[in-house]
LUMMARRO-217847 format. One record per residue: x, y, z of N, C-alpha, C in turn. Coordinates in steps of 0.2 Angstrom, whole numbers, plus 5000, padded with zeros to 4 digits. Example, Ala and Ser with C-alpha at 12.3 -4.5 7.8 and 13.67 -1.06 7.14 Angstrom:
# residues 2
506649725039506249785039506649845039
506449895035506849955036506450005039
//
This chain:
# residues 76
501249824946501549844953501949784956
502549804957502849744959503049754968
503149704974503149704979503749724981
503949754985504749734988504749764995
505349734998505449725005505849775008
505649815013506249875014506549845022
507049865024507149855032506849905035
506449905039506349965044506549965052
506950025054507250025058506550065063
506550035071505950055073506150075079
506050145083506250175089505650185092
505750155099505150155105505450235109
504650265108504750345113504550355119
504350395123503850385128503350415124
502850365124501950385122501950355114
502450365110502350335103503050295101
502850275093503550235090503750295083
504350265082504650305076504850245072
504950255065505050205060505550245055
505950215052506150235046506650195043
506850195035507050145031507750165029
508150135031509050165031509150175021
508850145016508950145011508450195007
507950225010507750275008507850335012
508350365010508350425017507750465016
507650505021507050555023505950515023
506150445021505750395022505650385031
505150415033504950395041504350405044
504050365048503250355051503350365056
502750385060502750385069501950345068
501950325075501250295077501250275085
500750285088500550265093500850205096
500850135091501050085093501450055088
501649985090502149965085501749935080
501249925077500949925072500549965067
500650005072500350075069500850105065
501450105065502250115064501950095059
502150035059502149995053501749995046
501150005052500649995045500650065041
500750145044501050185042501450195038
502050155038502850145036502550105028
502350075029502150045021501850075016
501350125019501050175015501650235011
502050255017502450305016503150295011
503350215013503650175008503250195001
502750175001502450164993502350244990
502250294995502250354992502750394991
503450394995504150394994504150384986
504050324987504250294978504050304973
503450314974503150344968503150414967
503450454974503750524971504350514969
505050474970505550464967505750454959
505050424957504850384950504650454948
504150494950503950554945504450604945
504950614951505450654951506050624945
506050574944506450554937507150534943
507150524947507550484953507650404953
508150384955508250314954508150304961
507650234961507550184966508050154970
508250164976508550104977508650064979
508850004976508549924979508649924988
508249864988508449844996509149824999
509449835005510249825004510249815012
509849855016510149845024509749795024
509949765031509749705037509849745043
509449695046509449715053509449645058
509849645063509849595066509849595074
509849575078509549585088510449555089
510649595094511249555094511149565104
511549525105511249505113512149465115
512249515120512849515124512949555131
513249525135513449535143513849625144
513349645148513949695149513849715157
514349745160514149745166514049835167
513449855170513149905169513149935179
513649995178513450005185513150055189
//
């Protein structure tokens, strides 16, 4: 079994979060909180994948990032 790292992109709702991985599409979690996402999204990751193996589907590698970008605007 080998490890890999996916990006997950994570949206705050009111009352719960939503998670999903831009390099697997149709790959996404909800949960309560931001760890619940999480710890969901890793399950779903590993099941995704090993339905895309027995479908005879190619994997594909990890490729997004994700980054905070923080700039001035004036909001009125």
């Amino acid at each position: 079994m080998a490890e890999v790292e996916y990006t997950a992109v994570i949206e705050r709702a009111k009352g719960n979060y939503s998670a999903y991985i831009p390099d697997l599409p149709g790959c996404v979690a909800t949960g309560k909180t931001e760890q619940e996402v999480l710890r969901r999204m890793a399950e779903v990751i590993r099941l995704h994948i090993e339905g895309m193996i027995a479908d005879g589907e190619p994997v594909p590698p990890p490729q997004s990032m994700g980054r905070t970008i923080r700039t001035e605007v004036a909001i009125a």
